[in-house]
RODO-2510 file (C-alpha; in nm, 4 decimals, decimal comma):
residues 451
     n   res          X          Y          Z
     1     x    14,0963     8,9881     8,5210
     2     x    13,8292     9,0254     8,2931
     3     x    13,7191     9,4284     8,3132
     4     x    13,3851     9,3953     8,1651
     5     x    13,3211     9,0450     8,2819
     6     x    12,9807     9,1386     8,4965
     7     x    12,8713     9,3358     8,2493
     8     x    12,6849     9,0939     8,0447
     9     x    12,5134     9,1752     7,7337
    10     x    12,1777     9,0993     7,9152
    11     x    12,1490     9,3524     8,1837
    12     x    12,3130     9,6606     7,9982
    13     x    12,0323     9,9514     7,9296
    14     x    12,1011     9,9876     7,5488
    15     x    11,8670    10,1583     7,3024
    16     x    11,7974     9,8602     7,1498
    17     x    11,5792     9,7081     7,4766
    18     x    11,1228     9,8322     7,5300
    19     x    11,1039    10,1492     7,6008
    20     x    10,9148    10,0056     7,9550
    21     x    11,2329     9,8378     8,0602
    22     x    11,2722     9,8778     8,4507
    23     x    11,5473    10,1260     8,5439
    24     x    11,6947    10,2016     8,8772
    25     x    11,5231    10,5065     9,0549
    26     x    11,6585    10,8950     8,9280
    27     x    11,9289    10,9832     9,1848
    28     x    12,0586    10,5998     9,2439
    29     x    12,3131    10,3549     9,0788
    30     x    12,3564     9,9926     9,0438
    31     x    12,7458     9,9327     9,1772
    32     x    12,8956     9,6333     9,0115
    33     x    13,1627     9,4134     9,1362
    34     x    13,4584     9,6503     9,0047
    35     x    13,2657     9,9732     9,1051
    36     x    13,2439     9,8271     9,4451
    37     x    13,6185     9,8202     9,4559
    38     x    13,6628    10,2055     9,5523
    39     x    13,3185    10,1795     9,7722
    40     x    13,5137     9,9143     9,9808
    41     x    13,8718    10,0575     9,9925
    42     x    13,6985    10,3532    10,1254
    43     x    13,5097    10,1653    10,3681
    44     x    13,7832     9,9920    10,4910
    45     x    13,9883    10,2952    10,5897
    46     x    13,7240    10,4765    10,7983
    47     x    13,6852    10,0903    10,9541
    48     x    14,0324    10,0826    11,0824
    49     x    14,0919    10,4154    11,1301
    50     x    13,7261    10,3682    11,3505
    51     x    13,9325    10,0743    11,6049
    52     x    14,2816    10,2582    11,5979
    53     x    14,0249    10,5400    11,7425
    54     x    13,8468    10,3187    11,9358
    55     x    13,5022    10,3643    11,8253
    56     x    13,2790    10,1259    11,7968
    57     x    13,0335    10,0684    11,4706
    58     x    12,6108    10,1163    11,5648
    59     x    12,3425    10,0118    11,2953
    60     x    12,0350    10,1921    11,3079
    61     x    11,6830    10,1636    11,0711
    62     x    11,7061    10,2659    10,7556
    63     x    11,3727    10,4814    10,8163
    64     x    11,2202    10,6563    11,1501
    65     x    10,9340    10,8541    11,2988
    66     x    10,9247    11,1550    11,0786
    67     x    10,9125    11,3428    11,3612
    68     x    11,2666    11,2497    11,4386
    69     x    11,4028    11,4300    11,2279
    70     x    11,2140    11,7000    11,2262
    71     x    11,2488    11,7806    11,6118
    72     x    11,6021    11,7459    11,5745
    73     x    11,6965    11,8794    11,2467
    74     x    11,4625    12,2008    11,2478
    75     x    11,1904    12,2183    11,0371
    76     x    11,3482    12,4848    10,8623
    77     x    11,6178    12,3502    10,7752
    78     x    11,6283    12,2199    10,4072
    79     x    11,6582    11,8464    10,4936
    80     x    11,3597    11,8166    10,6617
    81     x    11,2130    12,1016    10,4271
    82     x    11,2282    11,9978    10,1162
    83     x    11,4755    11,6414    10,0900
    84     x    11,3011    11,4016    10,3105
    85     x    11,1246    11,0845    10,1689
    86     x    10,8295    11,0045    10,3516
    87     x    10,6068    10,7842    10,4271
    88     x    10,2781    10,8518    10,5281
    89     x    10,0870    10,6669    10,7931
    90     x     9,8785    10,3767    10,6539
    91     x     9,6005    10,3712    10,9323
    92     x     9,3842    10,6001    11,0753
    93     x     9,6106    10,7269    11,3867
    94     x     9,9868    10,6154    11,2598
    95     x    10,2959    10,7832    11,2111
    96     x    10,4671    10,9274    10,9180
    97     x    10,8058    10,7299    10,8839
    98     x    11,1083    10,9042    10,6860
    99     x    11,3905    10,7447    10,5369
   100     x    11,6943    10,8745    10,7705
   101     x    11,8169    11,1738    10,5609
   102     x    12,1497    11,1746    10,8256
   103     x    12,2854    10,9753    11,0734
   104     x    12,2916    11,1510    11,3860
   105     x    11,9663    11,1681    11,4822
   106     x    11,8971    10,8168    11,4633
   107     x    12,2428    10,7414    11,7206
   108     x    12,1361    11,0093    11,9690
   109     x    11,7651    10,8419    11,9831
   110     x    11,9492    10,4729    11,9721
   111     x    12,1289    10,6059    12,2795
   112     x    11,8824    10,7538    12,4803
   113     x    11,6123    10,4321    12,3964
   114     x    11,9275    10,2054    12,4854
   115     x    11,9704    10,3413    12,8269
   116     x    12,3344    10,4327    12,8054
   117     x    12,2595    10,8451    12,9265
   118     x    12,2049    10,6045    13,2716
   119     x    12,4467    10,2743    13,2249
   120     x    12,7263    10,3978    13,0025
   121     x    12,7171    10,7849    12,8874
   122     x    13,0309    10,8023    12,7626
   123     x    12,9819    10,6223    12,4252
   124     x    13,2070    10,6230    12,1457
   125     x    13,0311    10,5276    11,7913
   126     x    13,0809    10,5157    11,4220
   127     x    12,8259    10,4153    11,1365
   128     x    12,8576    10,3611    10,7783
   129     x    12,5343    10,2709    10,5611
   130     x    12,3167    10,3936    10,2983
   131     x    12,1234    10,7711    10,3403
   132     x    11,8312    10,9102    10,1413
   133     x    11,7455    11,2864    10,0499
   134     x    11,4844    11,3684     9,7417
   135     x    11,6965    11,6732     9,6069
   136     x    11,7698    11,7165     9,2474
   137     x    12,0835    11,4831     9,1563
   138     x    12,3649    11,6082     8,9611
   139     x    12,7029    11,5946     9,0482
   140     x    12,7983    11,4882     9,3839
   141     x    12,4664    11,4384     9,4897
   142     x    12,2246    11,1391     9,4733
   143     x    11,9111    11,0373     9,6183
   144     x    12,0682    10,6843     9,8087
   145     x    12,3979    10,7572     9,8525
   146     x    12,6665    10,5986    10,1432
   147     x    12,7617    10,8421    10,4792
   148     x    13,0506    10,7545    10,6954
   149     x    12,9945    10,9055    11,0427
   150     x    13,1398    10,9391    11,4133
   151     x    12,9064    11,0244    11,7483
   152     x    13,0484    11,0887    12,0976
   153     x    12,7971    11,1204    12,3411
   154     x    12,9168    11,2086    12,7532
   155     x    13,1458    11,4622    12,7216
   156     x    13,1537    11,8379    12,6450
   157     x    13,5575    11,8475    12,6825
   158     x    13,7157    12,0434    12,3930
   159     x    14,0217    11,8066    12,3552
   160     x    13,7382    11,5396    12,2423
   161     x    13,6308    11,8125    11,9421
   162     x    13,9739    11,8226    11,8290
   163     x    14,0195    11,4511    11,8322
   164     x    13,6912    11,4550    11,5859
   165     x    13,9047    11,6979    11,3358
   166     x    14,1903    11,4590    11,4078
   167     x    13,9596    11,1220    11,3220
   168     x    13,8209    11,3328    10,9806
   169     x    14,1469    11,4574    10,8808
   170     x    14,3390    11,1352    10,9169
   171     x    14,0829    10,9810    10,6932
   172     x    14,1422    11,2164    10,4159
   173     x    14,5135    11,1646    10,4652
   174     x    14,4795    10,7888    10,4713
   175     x    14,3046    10,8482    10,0714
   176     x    14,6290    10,9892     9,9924
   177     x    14,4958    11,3225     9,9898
   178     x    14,8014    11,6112    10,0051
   179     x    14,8934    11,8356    10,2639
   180     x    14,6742    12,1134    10,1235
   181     x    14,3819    12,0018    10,3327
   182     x    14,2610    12,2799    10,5569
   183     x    14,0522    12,2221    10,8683
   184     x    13,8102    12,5340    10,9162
   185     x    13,6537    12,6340    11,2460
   186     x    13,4451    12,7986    11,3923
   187     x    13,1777    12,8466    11,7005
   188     x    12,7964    12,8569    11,7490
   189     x    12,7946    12,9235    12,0682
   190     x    12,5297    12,8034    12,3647
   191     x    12,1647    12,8808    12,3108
   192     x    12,1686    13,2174    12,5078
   193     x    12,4162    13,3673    12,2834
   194     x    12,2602    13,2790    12,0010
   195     x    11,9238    13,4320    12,1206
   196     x    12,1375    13,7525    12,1526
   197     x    12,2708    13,6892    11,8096
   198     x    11,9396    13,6449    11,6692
   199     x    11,8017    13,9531    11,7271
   200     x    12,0975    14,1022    11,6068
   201     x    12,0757    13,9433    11,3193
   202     x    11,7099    14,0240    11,2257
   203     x    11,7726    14,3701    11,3100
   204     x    12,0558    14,3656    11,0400
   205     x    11,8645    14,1493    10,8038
   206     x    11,5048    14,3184    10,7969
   207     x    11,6267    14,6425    10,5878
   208     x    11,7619    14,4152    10,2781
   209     x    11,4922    14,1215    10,3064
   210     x    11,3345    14,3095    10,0516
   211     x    11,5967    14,2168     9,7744
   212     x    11,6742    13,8527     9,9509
   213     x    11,5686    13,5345     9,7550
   214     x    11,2539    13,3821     9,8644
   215     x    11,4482    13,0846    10,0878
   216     x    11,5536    13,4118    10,2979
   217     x    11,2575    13,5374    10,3118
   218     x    11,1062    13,2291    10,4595
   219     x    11,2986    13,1848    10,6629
   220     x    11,3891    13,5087    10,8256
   221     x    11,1204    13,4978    11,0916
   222     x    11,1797    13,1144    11,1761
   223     x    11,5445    13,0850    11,1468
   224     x    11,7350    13,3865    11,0535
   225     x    12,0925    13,2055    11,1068
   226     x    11,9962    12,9786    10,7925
   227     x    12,0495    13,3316    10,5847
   228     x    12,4112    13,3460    10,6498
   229     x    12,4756    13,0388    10,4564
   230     x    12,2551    13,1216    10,1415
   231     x    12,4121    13,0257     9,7956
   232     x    12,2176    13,2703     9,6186
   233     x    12,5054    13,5161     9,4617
   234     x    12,2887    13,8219     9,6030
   235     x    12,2462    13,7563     9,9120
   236     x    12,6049    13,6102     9,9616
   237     x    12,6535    13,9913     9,8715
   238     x    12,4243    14,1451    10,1229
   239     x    12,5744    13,9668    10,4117
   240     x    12,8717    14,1681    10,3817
   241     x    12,8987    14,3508    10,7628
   242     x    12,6677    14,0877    10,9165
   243     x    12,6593    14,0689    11,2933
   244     x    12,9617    13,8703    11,4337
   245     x    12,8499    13,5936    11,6782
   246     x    13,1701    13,6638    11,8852
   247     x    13,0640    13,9722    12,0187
   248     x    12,7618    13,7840    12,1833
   249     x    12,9740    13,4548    12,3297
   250     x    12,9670    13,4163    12,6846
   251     x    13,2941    13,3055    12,8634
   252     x    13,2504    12,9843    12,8861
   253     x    13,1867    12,9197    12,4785
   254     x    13,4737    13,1770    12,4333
   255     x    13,6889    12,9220    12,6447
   256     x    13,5665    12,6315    12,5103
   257     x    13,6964    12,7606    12,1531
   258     x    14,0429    12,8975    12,2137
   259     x    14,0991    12,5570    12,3994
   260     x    13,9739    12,3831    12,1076
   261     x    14,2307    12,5832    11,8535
   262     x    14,5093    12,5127    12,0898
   263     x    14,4198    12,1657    12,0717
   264     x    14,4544    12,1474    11,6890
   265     x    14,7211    12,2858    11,7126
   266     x    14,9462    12,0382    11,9425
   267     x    14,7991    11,7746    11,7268
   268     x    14,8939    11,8943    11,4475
   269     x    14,7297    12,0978    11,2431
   270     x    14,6875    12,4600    11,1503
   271     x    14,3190    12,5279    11,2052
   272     x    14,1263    12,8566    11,0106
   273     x    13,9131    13,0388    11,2295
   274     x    13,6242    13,1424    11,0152
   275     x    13,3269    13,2767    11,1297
   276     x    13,1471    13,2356    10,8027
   277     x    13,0972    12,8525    10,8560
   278     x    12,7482    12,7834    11,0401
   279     x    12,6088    12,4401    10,8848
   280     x    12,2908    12,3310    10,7955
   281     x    12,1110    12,2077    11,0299
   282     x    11,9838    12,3623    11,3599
   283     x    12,1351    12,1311    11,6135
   284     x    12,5006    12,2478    11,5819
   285     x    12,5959    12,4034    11,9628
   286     x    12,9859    12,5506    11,9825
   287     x    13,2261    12,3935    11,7671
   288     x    13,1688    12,3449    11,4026
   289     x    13,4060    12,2937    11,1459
   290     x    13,4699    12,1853    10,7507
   291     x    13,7285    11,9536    10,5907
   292     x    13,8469    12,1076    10,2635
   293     x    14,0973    12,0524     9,9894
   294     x    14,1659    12,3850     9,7505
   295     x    14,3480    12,2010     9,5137
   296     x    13,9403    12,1197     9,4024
   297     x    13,8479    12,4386     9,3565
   298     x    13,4731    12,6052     9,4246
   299     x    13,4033    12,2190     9,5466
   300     x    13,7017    12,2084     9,8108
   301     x    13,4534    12,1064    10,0990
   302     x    13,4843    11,6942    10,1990
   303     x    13,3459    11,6764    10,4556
   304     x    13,1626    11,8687    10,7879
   305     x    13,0968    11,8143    11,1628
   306     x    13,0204    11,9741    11,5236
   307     x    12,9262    11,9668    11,8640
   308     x    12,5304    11,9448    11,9364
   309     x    12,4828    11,9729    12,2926
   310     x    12,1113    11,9734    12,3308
   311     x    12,0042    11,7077    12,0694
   312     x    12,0445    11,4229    12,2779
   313     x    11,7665    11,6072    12,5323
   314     x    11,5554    11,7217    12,2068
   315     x    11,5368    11,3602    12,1282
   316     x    11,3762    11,2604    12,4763
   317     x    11,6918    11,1834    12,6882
   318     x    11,9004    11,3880    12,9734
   319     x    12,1275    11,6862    12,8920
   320     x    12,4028    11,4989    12,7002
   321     x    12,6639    11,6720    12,5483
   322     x    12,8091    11,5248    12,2389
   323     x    12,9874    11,5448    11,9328
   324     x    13,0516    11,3984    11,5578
   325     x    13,1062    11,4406    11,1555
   326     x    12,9671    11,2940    10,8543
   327     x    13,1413    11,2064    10,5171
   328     x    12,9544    11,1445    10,1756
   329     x    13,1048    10,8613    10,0093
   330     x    12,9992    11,0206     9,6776
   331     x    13,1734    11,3594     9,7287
   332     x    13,4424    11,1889     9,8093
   333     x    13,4676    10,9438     9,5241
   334     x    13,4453    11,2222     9,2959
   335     x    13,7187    11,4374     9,4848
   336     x    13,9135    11,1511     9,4487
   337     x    13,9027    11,0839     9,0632
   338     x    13,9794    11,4673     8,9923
   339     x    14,3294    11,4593     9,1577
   340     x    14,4140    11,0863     9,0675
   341     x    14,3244    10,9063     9,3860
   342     x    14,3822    10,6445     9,4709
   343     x    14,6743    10,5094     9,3237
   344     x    14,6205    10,1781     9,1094
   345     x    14,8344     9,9690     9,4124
   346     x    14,6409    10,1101     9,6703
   347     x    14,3248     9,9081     9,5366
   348     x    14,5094     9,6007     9,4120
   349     x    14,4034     9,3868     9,7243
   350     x    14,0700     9,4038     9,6250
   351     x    14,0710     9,3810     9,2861
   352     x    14,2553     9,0295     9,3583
   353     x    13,9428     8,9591     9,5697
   354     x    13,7257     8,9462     9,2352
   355     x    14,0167     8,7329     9,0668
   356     x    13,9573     8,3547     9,0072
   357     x    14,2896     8,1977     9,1828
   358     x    14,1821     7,8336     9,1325
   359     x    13,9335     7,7136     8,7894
   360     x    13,8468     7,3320     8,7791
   361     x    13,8237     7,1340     8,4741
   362     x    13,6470     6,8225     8,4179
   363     x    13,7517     6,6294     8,1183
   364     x    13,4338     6,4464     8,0554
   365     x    13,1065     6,4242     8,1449
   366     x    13,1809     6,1714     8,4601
   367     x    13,4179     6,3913     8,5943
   368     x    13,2044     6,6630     8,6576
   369     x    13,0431     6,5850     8,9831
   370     x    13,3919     6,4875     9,1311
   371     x    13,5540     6,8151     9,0256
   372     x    13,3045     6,9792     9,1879
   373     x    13,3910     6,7902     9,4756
   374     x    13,7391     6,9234     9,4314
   375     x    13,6336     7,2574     9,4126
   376     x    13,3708     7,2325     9,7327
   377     x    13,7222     7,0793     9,9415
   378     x    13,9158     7,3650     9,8364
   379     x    13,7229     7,6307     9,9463
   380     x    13,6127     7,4371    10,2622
   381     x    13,9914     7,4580    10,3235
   382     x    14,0529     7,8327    10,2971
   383     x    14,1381     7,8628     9,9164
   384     x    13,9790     8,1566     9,8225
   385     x    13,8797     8,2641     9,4583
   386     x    13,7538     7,8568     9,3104
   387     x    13,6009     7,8568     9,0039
   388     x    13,4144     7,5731     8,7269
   389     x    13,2545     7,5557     8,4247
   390     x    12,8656     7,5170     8,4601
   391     x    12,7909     7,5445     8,1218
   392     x    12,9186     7,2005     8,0133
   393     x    13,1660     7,3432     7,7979
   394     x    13,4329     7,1538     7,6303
   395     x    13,8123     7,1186     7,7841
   396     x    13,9555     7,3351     7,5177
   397     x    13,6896     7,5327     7,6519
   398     x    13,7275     7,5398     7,9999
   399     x    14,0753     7,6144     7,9606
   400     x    14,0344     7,8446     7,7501
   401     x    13,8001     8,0618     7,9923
   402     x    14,0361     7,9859     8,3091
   403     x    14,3048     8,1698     8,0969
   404     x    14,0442     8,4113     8,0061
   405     x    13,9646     8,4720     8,4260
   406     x    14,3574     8,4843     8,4580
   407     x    14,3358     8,2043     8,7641
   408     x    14,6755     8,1669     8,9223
   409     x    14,6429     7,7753     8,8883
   410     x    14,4248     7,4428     8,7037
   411     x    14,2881     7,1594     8,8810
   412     x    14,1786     6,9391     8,6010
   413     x    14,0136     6,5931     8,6580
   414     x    13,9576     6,2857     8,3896
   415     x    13,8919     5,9191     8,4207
   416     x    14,3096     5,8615     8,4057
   417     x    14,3338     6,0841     8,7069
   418     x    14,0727     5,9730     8,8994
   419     x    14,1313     5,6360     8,8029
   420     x    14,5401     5,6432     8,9448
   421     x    14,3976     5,8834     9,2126
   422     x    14,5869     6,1760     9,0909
   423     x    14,5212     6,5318     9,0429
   424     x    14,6625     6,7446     8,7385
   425     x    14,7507     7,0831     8,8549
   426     x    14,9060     7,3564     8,5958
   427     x    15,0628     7,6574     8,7267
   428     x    14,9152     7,9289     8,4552
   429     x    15,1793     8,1284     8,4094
   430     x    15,4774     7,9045     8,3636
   431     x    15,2434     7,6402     8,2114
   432     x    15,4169     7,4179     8,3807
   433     x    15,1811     7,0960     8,4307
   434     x    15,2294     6,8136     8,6985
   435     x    15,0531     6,4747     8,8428
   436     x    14,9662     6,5896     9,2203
   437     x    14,8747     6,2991     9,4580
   438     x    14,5734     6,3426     9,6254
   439     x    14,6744     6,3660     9,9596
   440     x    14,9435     6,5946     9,8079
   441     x    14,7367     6,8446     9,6279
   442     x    14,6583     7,1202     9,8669
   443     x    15,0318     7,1605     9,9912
   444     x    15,1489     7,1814     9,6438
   445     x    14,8420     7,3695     9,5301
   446     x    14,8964     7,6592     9,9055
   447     x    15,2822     7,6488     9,7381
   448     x    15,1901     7,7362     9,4085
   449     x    14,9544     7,9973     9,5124
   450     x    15,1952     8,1990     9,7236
   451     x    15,5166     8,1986     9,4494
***
């Protein structure tokens, strides 16, 4: 297979082409055919680990009211802070629109417009599509980039969180990734214990806000749980002897937790319980947890999740209680490449999907509309991967470039074929050549295919 083969000369950016030439937007790539490869291989794992899960997939619009998000993110959280593209209303009375920064917002506002909290509230779903944030790319991080996700909506039982873990682990494991991955845990609690929490924490907070970054400071008053996950080096430091959120958890979230660790751990796994973990965004109720791989270092996390128990009524519907995680295919990519994933058989399948298995050759001019005919049989019969020249090269040619494509197999057509109502079909690697019947050629052809 030719490696460079859709990179033509024509659409590379070289330094050669106007300075005006059009360029895809900062923070987003162009994937070509062979880039695609590991986009698709990772696609297809969450897709059947999604139906040996039973989960079923949910599309939702690329862009909603802006006020979406905000409601059920939290204005202060940095999503809908700073990393939302919007849109703003185009007549006098509108509505912003955002593009959907995250997926879960849009599934708990598809489920409460589709009427399920009423006919079915037990819903198990799983998206995969294209998310956008306007945060500075580097590494890791891109404007567009691809989220794999999981919602449960209908049940608060804590065997359901741990089948979450389960689902998000098993993915990981399905990359190849090593036992080294850690599952991290911890719990938010219900809203009254975090009101006792948050004064707690404001109380322990207000003596150093002083010396805080400015994000802190912002945000002390609005959301002082956001300071607890602050990269900033010094305030990392000042949290040292923060308020616990255990001592504030009322029985039934205490309950909820241990029965979630037990869980884990007759599935399986060896869960951390660290309090440290707290996520992003402000709709997280009770569990939350992180996927991570130390073998990667100070970038071990893959991936992140949680209950959120009152989203579903911030949205509009009934008090649902639900839970899900999301996965950045970009992240994960990357994590990936740096400890050799995936092996080179792993992708082969696909890779044979971009691999011409059949190229037609016309020997003259007449010959080309019936080897086209050929071809348009062939793949009306299942034969995947048929190719022709359309550049009216020469035989040597044509031949030459089906070598060059590295089809499997040669249909080639001229005027003494067509004429005795035979097809010649060469097997390319043996180059072994033979006079195929016409009635005979797609058995032999399906033959030649398989050895």
């Amino acid at each position: 297979m030719r490696v460079n083969s859709w990179r033509c000369a024509e659409l590379s950016f070289s330094k050669t082409m106007a300075s005006d030439a059009y360029q895809s937007p900062r923070g987003t790539r162009d994937l070509f055919p062979e880039e695609l490869i590991r986009v698709r291989y990772l696609e297809e794992t969450a897709r059947k680990l999604a139906r040996a899960f039973h989960y079923h997939e949910i599309r939702t619009p690329l862009f909603e009211e802006t006020r979406l998000f905000t409601r059920s993110l939290g204005e202060t959280s940095d999503v809908v802070d700073k990393e939302m593209f919007t849109v703003p209303p185009r007549a006098e009375g509108g509505a912003p629109y955002s593009f959907r920064p995250e997926g879960t917002a849009s599934a708990a506002r598809a489920y409460v417009q589709g009427g399920c909290p009423t006919s079915a509230p037990f819903q198990k779903w799983f998206y995969l599509g294209p998310m956008f944030r306007y945060e500075r790319p580097q590494k890791g991080r891109e404007r567009q980039f691809t989220q794999f996700g999981v919602e449960v909506f209908g049940a608060q039982n804590p065997v359901l969180d741990a089948e979450v873990v389960d689902f998000a682990l098993r993915f990981f494991e399905n990359l190849g990734f090593g036992p080294e991955l850690e599952v991290r845990v911890n719990t938010m609690g219900d809203p009254n214990d975090r009101v006792r929490w948050k004064a707690q924490l404001q109380d322990f907070f207000s003596d150093s806000l002083a010396g805080r970054c400015s994000d802190c400071q912002e945000r002390f008053d609005r959301n002082p749980f956001r300071l607890l996950d602050c990269k900033v080096e010094k305030c990392q430091n000042l949290n040292e002897g923060v308020p616990s959120l255990r001592g504030q958890l009322a029985e039934e979230s205490t309950a909820h937790h241990e029965e979630f660790l037990a869980t884990l751990e007759a599935l399986g796994h060896k869960p951390q319980d660290d309090p440290s973990i707290v996520r992003g965004l402000d709709y997280y109720t009770r569990t939350v947890f992180e996927i991570h791989y130390p073998p990667l270092g100070a970038r071990s996390a893959l991936c992140g999740g949680g209950r959120y128990d009152g989203l579903v009524e911030e949205v509009g519907g009934a008090s649902t209680p639900a839970v899900g995680f999301a996965i950045g295919f970009t992240a994960t990519e990357i994590a990936m490449a740096e400890v050799g994933l995936p092996k080179p058989e792993t992708l082969e399948p696909f890779q044979q999907e971009l691999q011409t298995q059949v190229y037609c050759v016309a020997v003259g001019e007449e010959d080309r509309k019936p080897i086209a005919k050929l071809a348009s049989d062939l793949r009306a019969a299942g034969v995947m991967g048929v190719d022709l020249d359309y550049r009216n090269k020469s035989v040597k040619a044509q031949l030459k470039e089906a070598a060059k494509s590295g089809a499997l197999a040669v249909a080639l057509l001229g005027p003494d074929e067509r004429a005795a109502g035979y097809v010649c079909l060469r097997n390319m690697k043996t180059r072994e050549e033979n006079k195929i019947p016409e009635s005979d050629f797609l058995p032999e052809l399906l033959n030649l295919l398989k050895e």
